[in-house]
C-alpha positions in Angstrom: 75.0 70.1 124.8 75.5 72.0 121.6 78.2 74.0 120.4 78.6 76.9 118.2 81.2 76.3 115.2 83.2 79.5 114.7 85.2 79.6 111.2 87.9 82.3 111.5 89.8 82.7 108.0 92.5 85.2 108.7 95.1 86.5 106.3 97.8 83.5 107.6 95.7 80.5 109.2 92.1 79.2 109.5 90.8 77.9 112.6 87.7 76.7 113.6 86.4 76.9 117.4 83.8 75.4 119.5 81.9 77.5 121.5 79.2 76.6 124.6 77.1 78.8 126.0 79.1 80.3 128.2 80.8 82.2 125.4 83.9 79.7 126.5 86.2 78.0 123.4 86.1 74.7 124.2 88.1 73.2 121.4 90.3 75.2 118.8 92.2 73.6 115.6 94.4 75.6 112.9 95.9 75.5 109.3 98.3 78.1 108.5 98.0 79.4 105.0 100.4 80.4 102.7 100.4 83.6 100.8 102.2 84.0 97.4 104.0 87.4 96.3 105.0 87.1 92.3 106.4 90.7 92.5 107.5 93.6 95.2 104.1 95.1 96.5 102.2 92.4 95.3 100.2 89.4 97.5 98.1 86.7 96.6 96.9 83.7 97.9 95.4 80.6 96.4 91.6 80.3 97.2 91.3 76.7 97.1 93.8 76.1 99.6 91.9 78.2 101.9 89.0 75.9 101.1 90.7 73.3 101.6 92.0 74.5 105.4 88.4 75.3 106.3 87.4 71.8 105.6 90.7 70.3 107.6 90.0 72.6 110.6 86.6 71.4 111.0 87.0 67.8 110.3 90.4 68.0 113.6 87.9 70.4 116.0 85.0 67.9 115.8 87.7 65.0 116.0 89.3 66.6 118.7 86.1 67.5 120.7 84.7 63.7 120.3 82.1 65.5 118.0 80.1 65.0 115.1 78.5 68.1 113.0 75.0 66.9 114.7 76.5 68.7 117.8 76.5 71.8 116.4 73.9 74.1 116.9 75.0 76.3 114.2 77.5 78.1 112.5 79.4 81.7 112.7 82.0 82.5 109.8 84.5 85.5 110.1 87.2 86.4 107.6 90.0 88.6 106.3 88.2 91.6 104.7 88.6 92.9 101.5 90.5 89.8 99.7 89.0 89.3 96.5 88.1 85.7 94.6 86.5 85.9 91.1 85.7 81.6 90.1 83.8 80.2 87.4 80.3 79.5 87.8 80.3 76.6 85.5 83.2 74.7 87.2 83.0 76.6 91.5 86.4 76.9 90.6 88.8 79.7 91.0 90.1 81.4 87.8 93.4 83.2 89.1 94.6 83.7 92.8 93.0 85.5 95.0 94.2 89.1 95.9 95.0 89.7 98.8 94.4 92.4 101.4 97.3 94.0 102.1 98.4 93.4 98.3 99.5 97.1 96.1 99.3 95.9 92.6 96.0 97.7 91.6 97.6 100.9 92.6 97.6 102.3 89.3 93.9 101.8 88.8 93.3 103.8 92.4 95.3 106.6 91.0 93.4 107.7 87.5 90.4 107.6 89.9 91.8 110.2 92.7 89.9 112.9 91.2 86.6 111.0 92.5 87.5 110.6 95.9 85.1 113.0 97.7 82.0 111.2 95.4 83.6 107.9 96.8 84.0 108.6 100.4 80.1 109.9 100.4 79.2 107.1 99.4 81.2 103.9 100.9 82.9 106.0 104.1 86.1 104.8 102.1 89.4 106.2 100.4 90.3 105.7 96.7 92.9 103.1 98.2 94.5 99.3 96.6 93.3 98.0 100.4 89.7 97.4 99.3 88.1 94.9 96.9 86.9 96.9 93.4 90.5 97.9 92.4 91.6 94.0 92.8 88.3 92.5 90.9 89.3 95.5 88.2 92.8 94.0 87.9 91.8 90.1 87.7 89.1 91.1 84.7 91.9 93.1 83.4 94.3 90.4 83.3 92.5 87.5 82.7 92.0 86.0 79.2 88.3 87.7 77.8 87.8 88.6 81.2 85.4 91.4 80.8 83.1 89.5 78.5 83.1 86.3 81.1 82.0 88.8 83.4 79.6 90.4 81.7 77.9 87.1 80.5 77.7 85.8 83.6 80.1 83.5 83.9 81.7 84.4 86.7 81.4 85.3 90.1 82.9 87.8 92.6 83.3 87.3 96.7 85.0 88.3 99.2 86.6 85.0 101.7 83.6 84.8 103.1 81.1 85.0 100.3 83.5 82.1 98.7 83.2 79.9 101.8 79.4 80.1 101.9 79.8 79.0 98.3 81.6 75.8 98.9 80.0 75.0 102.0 76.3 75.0 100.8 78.0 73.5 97.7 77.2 76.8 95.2 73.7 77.1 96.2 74.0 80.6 98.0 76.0 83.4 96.7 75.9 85.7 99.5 77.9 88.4 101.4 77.2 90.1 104.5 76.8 93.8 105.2 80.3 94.1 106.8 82.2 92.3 104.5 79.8 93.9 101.6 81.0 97.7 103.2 84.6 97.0 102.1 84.6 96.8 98.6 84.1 100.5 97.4 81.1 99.5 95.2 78.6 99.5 98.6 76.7 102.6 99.3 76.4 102.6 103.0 73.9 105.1 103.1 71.7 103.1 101.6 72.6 100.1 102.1 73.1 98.6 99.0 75.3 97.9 95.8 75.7 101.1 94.1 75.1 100.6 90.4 77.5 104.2 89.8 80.3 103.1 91.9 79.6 99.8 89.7 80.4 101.8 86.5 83.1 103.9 87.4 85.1 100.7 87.9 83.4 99.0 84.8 82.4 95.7 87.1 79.2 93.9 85.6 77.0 94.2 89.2 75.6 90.1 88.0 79.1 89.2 89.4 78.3 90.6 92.9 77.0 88.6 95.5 74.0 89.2 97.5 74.1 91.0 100.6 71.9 90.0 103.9 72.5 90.9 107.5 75.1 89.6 109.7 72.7 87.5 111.6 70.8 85.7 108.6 70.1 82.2 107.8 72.7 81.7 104.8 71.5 78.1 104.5 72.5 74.8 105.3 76.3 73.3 105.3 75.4 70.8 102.9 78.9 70.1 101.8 79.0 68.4 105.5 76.5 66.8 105.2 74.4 68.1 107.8 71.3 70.1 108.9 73.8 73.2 110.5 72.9 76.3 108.9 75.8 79.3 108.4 73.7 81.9 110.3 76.0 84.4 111.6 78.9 85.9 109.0 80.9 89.2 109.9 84.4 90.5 108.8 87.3 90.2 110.9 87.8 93.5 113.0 83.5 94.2 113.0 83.6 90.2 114.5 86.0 91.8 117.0 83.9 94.5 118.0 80.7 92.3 118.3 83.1 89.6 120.5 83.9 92.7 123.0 80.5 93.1 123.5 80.2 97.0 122.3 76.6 97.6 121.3 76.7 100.7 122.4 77.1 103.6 120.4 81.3 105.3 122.2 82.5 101.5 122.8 85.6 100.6 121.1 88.0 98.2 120.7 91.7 98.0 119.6 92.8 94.5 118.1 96.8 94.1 118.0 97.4 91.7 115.4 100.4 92.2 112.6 98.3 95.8 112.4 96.3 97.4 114.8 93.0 98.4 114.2 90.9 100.7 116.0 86.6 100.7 115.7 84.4 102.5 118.0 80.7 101.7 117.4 78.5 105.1 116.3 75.3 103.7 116.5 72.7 103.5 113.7 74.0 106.6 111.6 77.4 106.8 109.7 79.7 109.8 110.8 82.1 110.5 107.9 85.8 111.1 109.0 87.7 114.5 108.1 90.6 112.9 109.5 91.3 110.0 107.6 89.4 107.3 109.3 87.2 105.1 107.3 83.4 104.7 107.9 82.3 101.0 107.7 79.0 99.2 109.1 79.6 97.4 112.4 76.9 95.0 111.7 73.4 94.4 110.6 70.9 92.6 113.1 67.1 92.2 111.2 66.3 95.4 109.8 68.3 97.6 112.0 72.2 98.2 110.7 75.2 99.8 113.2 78.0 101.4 112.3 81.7 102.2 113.2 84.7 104.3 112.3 88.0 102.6 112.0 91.9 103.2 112.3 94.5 101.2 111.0 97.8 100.9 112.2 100.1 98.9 109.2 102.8 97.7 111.5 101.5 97.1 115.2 102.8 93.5 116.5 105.2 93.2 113.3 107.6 95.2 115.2 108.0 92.1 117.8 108.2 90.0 114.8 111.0 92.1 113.4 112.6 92.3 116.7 113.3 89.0 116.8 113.8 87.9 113.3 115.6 90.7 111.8 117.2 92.4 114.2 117.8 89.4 116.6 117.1 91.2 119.8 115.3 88.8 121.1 114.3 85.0 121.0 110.4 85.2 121.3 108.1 87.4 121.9 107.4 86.5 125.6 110.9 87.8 125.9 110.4 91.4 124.7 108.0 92.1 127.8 111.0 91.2 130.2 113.8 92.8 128.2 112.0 96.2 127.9 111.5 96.0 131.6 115.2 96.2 132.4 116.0 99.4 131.8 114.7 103.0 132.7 112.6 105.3 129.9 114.5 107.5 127.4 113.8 109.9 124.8 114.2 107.2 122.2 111.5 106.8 119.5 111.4 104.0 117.0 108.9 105.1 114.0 107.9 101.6 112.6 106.6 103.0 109.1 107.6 99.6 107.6 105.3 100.0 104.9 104.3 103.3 105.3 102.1 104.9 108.2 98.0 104.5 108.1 95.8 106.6 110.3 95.7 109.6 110.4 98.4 110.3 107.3 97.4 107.5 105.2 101.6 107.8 104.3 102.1 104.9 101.7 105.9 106.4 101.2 107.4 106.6 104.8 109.9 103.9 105.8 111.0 103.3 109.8 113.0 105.4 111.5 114.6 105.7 115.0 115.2 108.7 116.9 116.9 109.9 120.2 120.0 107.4 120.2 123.0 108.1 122.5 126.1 106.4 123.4 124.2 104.9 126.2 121.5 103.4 124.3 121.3 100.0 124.6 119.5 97.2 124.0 116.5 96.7 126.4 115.7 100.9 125.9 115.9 99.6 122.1 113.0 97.5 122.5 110.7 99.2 124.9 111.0 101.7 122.4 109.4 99.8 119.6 106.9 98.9 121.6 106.3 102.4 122.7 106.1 103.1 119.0 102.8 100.9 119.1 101.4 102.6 121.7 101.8 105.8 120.3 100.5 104.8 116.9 97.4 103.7 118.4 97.1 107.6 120.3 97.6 109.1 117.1 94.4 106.7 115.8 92.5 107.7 119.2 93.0 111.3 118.7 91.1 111.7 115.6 88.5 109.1 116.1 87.5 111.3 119.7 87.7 114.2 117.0 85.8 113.0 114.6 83.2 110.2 117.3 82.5 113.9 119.4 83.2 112.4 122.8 86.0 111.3 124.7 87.0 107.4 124.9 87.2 106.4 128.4 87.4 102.6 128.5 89.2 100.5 125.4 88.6 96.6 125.4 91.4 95.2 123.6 92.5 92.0 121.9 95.3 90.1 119.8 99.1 88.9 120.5 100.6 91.5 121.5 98.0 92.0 124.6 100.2 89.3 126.2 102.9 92.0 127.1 101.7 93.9 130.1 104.7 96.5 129.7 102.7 97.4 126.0 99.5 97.3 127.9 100.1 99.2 130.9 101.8 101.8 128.3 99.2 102.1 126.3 96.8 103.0 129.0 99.1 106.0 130.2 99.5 107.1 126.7 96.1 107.3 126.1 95.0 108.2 129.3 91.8 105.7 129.4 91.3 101.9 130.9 92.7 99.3 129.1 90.1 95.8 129.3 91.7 92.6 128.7 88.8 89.9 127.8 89.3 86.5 129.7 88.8 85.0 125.8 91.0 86.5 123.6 89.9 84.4 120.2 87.4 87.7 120.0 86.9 87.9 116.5 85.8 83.8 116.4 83.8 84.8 119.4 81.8 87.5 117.9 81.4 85.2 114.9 79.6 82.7 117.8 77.8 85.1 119.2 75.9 86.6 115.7 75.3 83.1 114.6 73.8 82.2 118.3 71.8 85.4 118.3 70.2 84.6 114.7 69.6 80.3 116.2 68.5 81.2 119.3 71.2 80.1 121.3 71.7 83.4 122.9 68.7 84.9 123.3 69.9 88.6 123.4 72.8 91.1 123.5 72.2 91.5 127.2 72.3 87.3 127.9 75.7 87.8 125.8 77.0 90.8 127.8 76.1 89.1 131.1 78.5 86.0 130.2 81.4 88.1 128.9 84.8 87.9 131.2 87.7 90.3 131.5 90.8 88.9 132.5 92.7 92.1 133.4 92.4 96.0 133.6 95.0 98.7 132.9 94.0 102.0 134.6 96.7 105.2 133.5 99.3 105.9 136.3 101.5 108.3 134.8 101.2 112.1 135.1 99.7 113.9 132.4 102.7 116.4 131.9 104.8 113.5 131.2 102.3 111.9 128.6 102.2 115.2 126.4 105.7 115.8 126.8 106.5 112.1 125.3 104.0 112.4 122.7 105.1 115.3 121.8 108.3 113.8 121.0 106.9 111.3 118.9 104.9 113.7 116.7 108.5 115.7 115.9 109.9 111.5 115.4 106.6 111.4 112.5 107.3 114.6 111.1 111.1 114.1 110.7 110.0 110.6 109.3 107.9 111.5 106.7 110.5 114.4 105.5 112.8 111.6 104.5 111.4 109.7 100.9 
């Protein structure tokens, strides 16, 4: 038997996962990664050590499984979006650390460029925003010794994680990106599918720097640096890979992942529909000639709040904990507002900071919690409101993944506060599983979408059992807790 190698590079760890036809993991290993923060707002992370944790991963999985890389039948690579690396093309070495994500300090550039959002948004689904990759490759040229004149000559090279892993791995023979990945770097015109030399201009980045961009089920070449005849021939960003992994290829199927953030994609077939309210456009995936696309919501702090439970504010020892604790006591009017750094979708609020609501004398601990967790849920309605808006049709069924899907109290919550079915896949390593499954559909593996959606498991369902007048008059509640919150800067 063969297995399918799944590379997940994610903003803390990389792991690497066997997969069998079943669509089952059959052998996981992981590297945590360390990010590196030189000043308030800002995140970086060195590139080579990410390199460096792709190769351990896959050395322990194949040690692990009793393997060698001539058991694989090929290999599917997902990744943190948006993270930029700029490296030398003489040396394949990085020239500064990689920007992260998540990481502000480009914010200045974003700014003297507000007055072309509208031109932007038409043409990438995007905002003018630090989050994606052209601000961060405008700062490293910026700030790098003759940085603009490297570029331009053609000395160096831009990728996002996974362009840079495809570098290594076939040992700087393919400097490629995927569609997805490719989507999120506010110099891709989705419309046509393609880097958009005016978007190029406007942030003054030499387009010879840019990767190449190919479908998410392509043959990227061989893993040479393995030594091996395994090609990379599936690559997809993180929360597209988790979208693909729940098995919705169909235009009105969604998934919410609930990571440290949430994020929200429902799949709108083979046309983009531009968001009035604040959700980005981005393309699902590409299979041959035919690409899909999705909108997406982003919820900043979503399983952070269990994190900050525990470590700042002590209320409990691990997360497995706050499931029981919030079931110990009765509802209340409490709201906890965890705008920890700022609120996303729909208000896209970088200046709102947490707030809690509704305390009483009688407030105690265990309403404390349920209440941040509430605070999830009802970030994730607020998401789900204007995606049905925006989508045109109601979302009845929501296939989720990530942590905090361990805590049925959050679960069962979120299904009442949304009023839809909550699906709970029997593998919950979704985005490594969609990475499998686009890598097996481009080998041959799996043959189709339907042999993939006949092997795909649920675990548990979450059907809404609490009367609609109660829902509105809670979420109510929370939209005064928003408004009150973003009154106080």
């Amino acid at each position: 038997m063969k297995y399918i190698l799944a590379i997940d590079q994610g903003t803390t760890s990389s792991r690497a996962i066997l997969f069998d036809r079943n669509g089952k993991p059959f052998q996981m290993a992981q590297r945590e990664v360390s990010c590196i923060f030189p000043h308030s707002g800002w995140v970086e992370v060195d590139a080579l050590a990410i390199w460096v944790s792709v190769v351990d991963v896959i050395n322990e999985v194949l040690i692990k499984a009793n393997l060698t890389i001539d058991d694989i039948d090929s290999i599917g690579l997902t990744n943190q979006r948006e993270t930029s690396v700029v490296w030398s093309k003489k040396t394949g070495l990085p020239v500064c650390n990689a920007i992260v994500w998540q990481s502000r300090q480009s914010a200045e550039i974003c700014d003297k460029l507000e007055d072309k959002k509208e031109f932007i948004h038409q043409r990438t689904g995007l905002l003018i925003n630090p989050y994606f990759s052209a601000s961060k490759i405008r700062f490293i040229l910026d700030h790098l010794e003759d940085g603009q004149n490297k570029a331009e000559s053609g000395d160096l090279l831009f990728g996002t994680i996974d362009s840079w892993i495809i570098y290594k791995l076939t040992k700087g023979k393919v400097h490629a990106t995927d569609v997805t990945n490719a989507s999120r770097t506010l110099l891709f015109n989705i419309n046509e599918m393609k880097w958009d030399e005016e978007l190029c201009a406007l942030f003054n980045i030499p387009m010879k720097m840019l990767p190449s961009v190919k479908p998410s089920a392509y043959d990227y070449g061989e893993a040479s640096y393995l030594k091996c005849s395994a090609h990379i021939t599936g690559v997809i960003g993180d929360q597209q890979a988790a979208l693909f992994g729940q098995t919705c290829f169909t235009a009105g199927e969604s998934k919410n992942t609930y990571g440290t953030g949430c994020f929200l994609l429902v799949n709108t077939g083979n046309k983009p529909v531009f968001s009035h309210n604040g959700l980005l456009t981005t393309v699902a995936w590409q299979i041959g000639e035919e690409a899909t696309y999705a909108l997406e919501g982003s919820v900043f702090v979503g399983g952070a709040v269990v994190q900050w439970m525990r470590d700042e504010m002590q209320l409990i020892k691990d997360s497995a904990e706050c499931e029981q604790v919030a079931q110990q006591s009765h509802r209340t009017k409490v709201y906890v507002v965890p705008a920890f750094t700022g609120l996303g979708t729909p208000y896209w609020d970088d200046d709102a900071r947490g707030a809690v609501f509704g305390l009483t004398r009688g407030t105690n601990r265990s309403q404390f919690v349920r209440a941040c967790l509430e605070g999830i849920a009802y970030q994730c309605k607020d998401v789900m409101e204007v995606m049905e808006k925006d989508a045109g049709q109601c979302i009845t069924v929501l296939k989720v993944d990530g942590g905090a899907t361990k805590n049925k109290y959050l679960m069962q919550f979120q299904s009442d506060i949304l009023h839809t079915t909550i699906k709970l896949p029997q593998c919950l390593e979704t985005t490594a599983l969609g990475a499998a499954y686009m890598a097996g559909l481009q080998s041959g593996y799996f043959p189709n979408l339907e042999s993939i959606k006949k092997i795909h498991e649920y675990q548990a369902t979450y059907n809404p059992i609490m009367k609609q007048k109660e829902v509105k008059e809670l979420y109510r509640g929370w939209k005064k807790a928003v408004k009150a919150t973003r009154m106080f800067k």
